[in-house]
C-alpha positions in Angstrom: 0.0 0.0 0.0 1.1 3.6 -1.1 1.4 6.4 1.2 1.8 10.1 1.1 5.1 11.3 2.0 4.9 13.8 4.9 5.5 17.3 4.1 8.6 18.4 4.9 8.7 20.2 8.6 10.2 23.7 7.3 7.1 23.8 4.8 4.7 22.8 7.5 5.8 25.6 9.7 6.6 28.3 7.3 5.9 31.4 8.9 7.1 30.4 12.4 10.8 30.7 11.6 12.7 32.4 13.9 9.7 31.4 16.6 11.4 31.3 20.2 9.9 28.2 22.6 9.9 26.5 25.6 9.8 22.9 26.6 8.7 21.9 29.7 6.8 19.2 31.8 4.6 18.2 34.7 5.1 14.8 36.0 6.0 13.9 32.5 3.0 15.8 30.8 5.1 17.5 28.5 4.3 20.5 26.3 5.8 22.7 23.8 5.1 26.5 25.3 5.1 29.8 23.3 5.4 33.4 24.6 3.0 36.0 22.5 2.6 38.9 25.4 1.7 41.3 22.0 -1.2 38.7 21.0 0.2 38.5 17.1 1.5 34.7 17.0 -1.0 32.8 14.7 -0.2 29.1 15.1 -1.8 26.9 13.1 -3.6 23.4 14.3 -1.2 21.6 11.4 1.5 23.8 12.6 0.8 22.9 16.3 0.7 19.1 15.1 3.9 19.5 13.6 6.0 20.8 16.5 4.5 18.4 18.9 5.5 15.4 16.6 8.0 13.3 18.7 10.3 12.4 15.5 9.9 15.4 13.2 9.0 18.0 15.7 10.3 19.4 19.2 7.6 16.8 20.7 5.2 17.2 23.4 1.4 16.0 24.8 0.3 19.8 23.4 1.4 23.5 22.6 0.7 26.3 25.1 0.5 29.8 24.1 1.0 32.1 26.8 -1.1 35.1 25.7 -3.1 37.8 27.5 -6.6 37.4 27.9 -8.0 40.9 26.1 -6.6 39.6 22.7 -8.9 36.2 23.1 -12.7 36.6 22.7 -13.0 33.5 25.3 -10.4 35.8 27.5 -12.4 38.7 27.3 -15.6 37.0 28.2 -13.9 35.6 31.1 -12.2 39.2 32.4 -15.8 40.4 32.8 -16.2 38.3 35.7 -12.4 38.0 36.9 -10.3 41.1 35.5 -7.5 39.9 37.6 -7.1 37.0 34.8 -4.5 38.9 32.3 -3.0 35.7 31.2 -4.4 33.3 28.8 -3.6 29.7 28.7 -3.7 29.2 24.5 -4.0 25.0 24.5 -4.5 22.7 22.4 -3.2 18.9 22.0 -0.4 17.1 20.3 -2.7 16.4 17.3 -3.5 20.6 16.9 -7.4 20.1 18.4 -8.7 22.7 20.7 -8.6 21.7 24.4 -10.4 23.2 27.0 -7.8 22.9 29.6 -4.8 20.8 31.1 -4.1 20.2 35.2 -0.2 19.6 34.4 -0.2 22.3 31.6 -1.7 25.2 34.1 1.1 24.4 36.7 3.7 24.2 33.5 2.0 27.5 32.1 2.1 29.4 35.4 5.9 28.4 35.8 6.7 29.3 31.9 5.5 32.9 33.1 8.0 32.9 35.6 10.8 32.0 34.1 9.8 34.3 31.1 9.6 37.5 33.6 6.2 37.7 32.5 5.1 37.2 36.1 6.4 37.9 39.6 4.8 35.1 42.1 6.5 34.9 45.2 6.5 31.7 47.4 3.0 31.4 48.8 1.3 34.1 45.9 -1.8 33.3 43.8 -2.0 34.0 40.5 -5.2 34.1 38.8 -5.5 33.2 35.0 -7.9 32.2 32.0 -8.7 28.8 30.3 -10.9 27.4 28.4 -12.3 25.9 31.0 -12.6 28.8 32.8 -10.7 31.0 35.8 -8.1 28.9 38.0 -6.5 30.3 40.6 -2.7 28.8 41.2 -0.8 29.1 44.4 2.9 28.8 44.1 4.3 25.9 47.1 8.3 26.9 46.7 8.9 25.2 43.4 5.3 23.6 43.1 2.3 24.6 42.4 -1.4 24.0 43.3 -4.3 24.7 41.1 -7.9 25.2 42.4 -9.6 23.3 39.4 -12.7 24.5 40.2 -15.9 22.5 40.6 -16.3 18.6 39.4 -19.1 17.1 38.0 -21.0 14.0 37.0 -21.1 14.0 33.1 -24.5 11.7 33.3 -25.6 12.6 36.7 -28.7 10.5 36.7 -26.7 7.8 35.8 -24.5 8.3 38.0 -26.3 8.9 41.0 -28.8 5.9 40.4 -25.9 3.5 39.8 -22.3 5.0 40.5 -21.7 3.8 36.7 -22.4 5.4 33.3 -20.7 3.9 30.6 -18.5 0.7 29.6 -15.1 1.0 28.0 -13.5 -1.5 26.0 -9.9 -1.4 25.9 -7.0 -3.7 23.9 -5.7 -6.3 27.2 -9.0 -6.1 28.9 -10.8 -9.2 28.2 -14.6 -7.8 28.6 -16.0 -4.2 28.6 -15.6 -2.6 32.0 -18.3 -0.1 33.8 -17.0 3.4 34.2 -17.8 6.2 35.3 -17.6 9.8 33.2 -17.0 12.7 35.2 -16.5 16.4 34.2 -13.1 18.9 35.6 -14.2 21.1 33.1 -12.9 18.9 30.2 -14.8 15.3 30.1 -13.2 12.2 31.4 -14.0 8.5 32.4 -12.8 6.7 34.7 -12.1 2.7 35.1 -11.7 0.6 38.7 -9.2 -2.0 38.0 -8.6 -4.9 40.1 -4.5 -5.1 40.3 -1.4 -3.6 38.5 -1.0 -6.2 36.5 -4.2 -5.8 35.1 -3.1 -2.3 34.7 0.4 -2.8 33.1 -1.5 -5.7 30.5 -3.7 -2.7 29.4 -2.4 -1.7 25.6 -3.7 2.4 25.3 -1.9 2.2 21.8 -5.2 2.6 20.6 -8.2 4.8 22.0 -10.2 2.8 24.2 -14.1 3.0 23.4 -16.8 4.4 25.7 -20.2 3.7 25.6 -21.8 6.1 25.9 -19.4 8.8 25.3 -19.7 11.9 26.5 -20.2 14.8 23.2 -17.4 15.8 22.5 -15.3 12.7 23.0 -13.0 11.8 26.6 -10.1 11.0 28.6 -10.3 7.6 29.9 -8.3 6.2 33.1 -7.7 3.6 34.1 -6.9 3.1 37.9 -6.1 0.8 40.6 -6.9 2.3 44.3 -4.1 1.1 47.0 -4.3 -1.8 49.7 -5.0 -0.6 51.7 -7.2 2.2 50.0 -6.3 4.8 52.6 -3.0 5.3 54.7 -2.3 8.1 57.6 -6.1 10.1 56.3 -4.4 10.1 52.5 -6.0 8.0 49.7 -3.9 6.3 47.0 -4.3 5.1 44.0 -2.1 4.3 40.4 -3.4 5.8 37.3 -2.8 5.2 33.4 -4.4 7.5 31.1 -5.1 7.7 27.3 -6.3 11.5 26.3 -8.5 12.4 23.3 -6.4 14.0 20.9 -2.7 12.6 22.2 -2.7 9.0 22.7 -1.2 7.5 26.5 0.5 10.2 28.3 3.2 9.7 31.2 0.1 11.8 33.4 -2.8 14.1 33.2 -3.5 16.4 35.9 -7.3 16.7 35.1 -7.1 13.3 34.7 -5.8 12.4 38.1 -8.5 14.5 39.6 -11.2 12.3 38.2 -9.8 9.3 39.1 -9.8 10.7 42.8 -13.7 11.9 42.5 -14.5 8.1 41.4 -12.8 6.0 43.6 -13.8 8.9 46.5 -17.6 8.6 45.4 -17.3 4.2 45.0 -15.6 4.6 48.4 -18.2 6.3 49.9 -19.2 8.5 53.0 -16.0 7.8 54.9 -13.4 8.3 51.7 -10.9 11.1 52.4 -10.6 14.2 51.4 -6.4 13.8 50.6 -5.8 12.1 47.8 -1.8 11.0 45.6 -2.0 9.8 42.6 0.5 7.7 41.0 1.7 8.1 37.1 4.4 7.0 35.4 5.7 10.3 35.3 5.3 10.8 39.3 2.6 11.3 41.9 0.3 14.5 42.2 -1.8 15.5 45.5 -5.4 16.1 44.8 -7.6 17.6 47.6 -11.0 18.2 48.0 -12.3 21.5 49.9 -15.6 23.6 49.9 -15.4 26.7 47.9 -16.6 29.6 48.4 -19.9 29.3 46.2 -20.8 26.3 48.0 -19.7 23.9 45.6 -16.7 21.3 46.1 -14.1 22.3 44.3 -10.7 19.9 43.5 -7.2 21.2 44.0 -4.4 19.2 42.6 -0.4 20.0 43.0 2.5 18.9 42.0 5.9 20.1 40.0 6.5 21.6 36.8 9.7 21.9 34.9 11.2 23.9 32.2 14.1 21.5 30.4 15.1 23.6 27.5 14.8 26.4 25.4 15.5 27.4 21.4 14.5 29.0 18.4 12.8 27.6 15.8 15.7 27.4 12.4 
């Protein structure tokens, strides 16, 4: 069979000679990040494709832009509400598709501003910034950050509610579908209880698992195996692998790792912590639970981020 020869990389990216970038990472969530404090960098999705391609490419799970939130009508909309949010998070994934947000990418983001001198944020400060999935607030923890992700949902409340499951997934190494549960941080996820880690390592995410029913506009699915015991010293554990919409398996998904926490919190039941680490193969992340101040629960999750290089596109 004939294929198409891939166009060559300088005629992909054309116009972004010359383009300066970051590379950076959160728990092995890794991202190619672009400064545009004047709002004039058009990136294409093919272009964005293109740099994230692991052979061809600079490689990474998805491009941020760092841009300020009055050149982006989404950023605009949100500064009505929150005029402290200047700074945009510009994501999409590896494949060039819009995202509404990344856990690991807003601590990488936030840090990116840093080390850019876009931002001061002291040890302890808060810095407030725009997504697509709307305002998160990030606390700097000396060279970590936390992020209040906001308020988590049910995808299929009713479902959920009646039955604790929504959905089955069927995955390559998993000999029968397996009951799920979808649940929203703001970008849509599903989440899988498995029995043991070697149930979890036989798992093949080469391919995208399927969901049925999927949520509209596609999913994350995980695929997680809570500790024995479940809970040690008031702090849940659990181990997580993840195949995103859009990317393929990642080495962690910070979104991710706070739906896996909300499902095996809400199958544990009344007594489940509020604490949570959740083990990657890129690391661990804490995700906690806390009341905010509308009344809803809202999910924090922390953990590092990393800048490992930087250059300019030839």
């Amino acid at each position: 069979m004939e294929t198409t020869p891939a166009l060559p990389l300088e005629t992909v990216l054309g116009t972004l000679g010359g383009l300066r970038f970051s590379k950076g990472h959160g728990t092995g969530n890794d991202f190619v990040l672009v400064s545009d404090p004047e709002g004039r960098q058009e990136i294409s999705a093919e272009q964005v494709a293109a740099l994230c391609d692991r052979h061809r490419g600079i490689g990474g799970d998805g491009l941020i832009r760092a841009v300020p939130s009055r050149f982006l009508p989404e950023g605009r909309g949100l500064m009505e509400a929150a005029p402290d949010a200047e700074w945009f998070m510009d994501y999409r994934n590896g494949d060039g598709s819009l995202s509404e947000m990344c856990g690991n990418g807003v601590r990488v983001f936030v840090h990116f501003l840093r080390t850019e001198g876009l931002i001061d944020l002291p040890d302890g400060g808060s810095l407030t910034i725009g997504t697509r999935g709307g305002v998160k607030t990030v606390v700097r923890t000396g060279e970590d950050y936390a992020v209040d992700m906001g308020p988590w949902s049910f995808i299929f409340p009713g479902e959920a509610a009646a039955r604790s499951v929504d959905s089955l997934v069927t995955a390559d190494g998993l000999e029968v579908p397996r009951p799920a549960l979808s649940v929203s941080m703001g970008n849509p996820h599903t989440v899988v209880a498995l029995a043991e880690l070697g149930e979890l390592a036989g798992t093949r995410l080469f391919n995208a698992p399927s969901v049925d029913p999927a949520p509209a506009n596609g999913t994350n699915v995980e695929f997680v195996v809570p500790a024995e015991p479940l809970v040690h010293g008031g702090v849940g554990s659990v181990t997580m692998r993840v195949h995103e919409r859009g990317v393929g398996e990642t080495q962690s998904c910070g979104t991710g790792a706070c739906a896996a926490a909300v499902a095996i919190r809400h199958w544990a039941g009344a007594e489940a912590p509020d604490t949570w680490q959740v083990h990657v193969p890129g690391g661990t992340v804490g995700v906690r639970f806390f009341q905010g101040t509308s009344g809803q629960e809202h999910v924090e999750l922390s953990g590092p981020a990393v800048i490992v290089a930087t250059g300019t596109l030839s």
